[in-house]
C-alpha positions as CSV (number, residue, x, y, z in Angstrom):
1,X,-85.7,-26.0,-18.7
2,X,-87.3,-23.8,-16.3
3,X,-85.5,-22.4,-13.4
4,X,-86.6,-23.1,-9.5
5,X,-87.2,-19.6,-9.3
6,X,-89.2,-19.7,-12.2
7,X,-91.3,-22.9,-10.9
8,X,-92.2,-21.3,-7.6
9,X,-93.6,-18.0,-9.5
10,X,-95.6,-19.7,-11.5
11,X,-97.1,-21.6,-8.3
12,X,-97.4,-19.1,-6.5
13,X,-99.5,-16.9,-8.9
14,X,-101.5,-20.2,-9.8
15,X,-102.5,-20.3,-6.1
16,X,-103.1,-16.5,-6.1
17,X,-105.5,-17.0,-8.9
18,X,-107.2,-19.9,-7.0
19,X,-107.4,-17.7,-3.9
20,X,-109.2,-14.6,-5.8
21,X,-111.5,-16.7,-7.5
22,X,-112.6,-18.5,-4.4
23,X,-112.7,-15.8,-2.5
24,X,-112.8,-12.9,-4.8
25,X,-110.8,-9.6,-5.1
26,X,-111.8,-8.5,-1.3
27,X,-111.5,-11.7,0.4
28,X,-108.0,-12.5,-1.4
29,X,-106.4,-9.0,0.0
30,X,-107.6,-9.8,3.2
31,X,-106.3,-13.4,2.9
32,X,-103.0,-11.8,1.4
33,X,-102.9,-9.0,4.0
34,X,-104.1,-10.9,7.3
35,X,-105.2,-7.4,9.1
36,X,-106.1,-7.7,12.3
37,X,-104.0,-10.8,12.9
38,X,-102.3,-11.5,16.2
39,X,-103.3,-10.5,19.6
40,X,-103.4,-6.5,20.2
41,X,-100.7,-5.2,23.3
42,X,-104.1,-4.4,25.4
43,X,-106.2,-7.4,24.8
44,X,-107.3,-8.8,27.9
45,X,-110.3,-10.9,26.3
46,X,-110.1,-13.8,24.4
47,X,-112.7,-16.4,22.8
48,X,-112.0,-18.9,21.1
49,X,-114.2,-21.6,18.6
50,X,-113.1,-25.1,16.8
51,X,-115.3,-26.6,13.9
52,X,-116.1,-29.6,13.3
53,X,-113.3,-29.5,10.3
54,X,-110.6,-29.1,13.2
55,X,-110.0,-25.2,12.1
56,X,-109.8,-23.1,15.5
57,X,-110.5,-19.2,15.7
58,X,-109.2,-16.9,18.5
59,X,-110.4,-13.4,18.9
60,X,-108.4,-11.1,21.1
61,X,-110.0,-8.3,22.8
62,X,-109.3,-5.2,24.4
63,X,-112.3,-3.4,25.7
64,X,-112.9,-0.1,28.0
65,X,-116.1,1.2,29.2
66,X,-118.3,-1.1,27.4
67,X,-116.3,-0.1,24.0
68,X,-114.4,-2.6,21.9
69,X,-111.1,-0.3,21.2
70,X,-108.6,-3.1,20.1
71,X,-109.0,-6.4,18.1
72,X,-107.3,-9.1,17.1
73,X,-107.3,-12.7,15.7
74,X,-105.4,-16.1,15.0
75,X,-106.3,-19.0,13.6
76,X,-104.7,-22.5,12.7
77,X,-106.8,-23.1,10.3
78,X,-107.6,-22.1,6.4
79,X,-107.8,-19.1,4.4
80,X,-111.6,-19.3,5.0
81,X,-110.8,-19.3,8.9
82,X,-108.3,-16.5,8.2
83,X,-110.4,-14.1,6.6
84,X,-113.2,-14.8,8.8
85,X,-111.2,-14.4,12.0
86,X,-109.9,-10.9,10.5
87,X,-113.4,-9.5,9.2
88,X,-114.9,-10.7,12.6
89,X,-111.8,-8.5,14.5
90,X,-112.4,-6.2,11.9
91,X,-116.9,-5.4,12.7
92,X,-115.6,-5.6,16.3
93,X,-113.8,-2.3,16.2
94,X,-115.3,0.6,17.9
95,X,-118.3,-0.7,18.9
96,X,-120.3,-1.4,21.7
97,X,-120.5,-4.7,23.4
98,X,-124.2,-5.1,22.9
99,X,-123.4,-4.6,18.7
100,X,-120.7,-6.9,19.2
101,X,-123.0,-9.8,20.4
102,X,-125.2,-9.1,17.3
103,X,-122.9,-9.9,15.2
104,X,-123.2,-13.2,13.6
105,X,-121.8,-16.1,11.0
106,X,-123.8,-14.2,8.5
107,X,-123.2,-10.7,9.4
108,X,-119.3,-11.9,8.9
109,X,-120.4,-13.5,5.5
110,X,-122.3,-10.4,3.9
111,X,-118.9,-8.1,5.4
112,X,-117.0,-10.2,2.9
113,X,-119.3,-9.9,0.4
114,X,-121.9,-12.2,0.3
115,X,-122.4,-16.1,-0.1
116,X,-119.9,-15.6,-3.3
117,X,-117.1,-14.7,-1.3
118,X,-116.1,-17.9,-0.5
119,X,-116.7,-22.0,-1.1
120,X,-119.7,-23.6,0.4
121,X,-117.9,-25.8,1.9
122,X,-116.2,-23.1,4.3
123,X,-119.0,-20.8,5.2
124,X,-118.9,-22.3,8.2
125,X,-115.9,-20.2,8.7
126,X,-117.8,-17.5,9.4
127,X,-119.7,-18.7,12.4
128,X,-116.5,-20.0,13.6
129,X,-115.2,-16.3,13.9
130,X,-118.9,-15.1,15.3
131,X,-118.5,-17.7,18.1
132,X,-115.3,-17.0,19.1
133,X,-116.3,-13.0,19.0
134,X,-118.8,-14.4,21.3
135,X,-116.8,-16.1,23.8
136,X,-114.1,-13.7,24.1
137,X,-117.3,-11.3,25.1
138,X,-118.2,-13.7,27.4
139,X,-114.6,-13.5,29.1
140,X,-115.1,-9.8,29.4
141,X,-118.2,-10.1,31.6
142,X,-117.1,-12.9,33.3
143,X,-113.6,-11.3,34.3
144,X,-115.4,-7.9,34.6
145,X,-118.8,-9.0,36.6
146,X,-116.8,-12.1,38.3
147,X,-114.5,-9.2,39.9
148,X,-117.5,-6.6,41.0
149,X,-118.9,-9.2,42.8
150,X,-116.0,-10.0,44.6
């Protein structure tokens, strides 16, 4: 009879072997490895965007002179949400705000490799992550132009 220990390896490498093959070699690293998650010491910016499936997004941003220097994300939700949220945090980084609002759903998709990278059914992951980049852009101006005009 097979030990408990012996049980929950085989589990856990069955799901492992799920995980790559749903999200290949790329996206099941980042799922592993989670960079990028949890909100940076600086981050005074933060957007955040539910789907329809009830998955939530946060991104965390700390920005100076225009300049995304810090990013960071959470998320409730799946590995789909989880490995958007990161790549999203992840195209953020050292860039401009003006490239951060161009980032979209699909710019997040092709960063993790393409339509194959991950079910159909979660794509929508993606945007998720763009939206929430989005809105946490939106508290920067708001909190930034809000307090010039002050």
């Amino acid at each position: 009879m097979p030990s408990f220990d012996d049980i929950v390896n085989e589990l856990q490498e069955k799901i492992f072997d799920e995980a790559a093959q749903a999200y290949g070699q790329a996206g099941f690293e980042r799922w592993r490895n989670k960079p990028y998650l949890g909100r940076p010491a600086k981050a005074e910016y933060m957007g955040a965007s539910t789907g329809t499936c009830g998955d939530t997004i946060r991104i965390f941003l700390h920005i100076e002179n225009d300049l995304v220097c810090d990013a960071g994300f959470g998320t409730d939700g799946c590995g789909s949400s989880q490995i958007s949220g990161s790549m999203a945090a992840e195209l953020a980084m050292n860039k401009t705000c003006e490239e951060v609002a161009a980032i979209t759903g699909e710019t997040v998709l092709e960063a993790l490799g393409g339509p194959d990278c991950m079910p159909e059914e979660d794509r929508h992951c993606t945007r998720l992550a763009a939206n929430a980049l989005h809105e946490a852009l939106g508290d920067y101006y708001f909190k930034t132009l809000g307090a010039r005009e002050r």
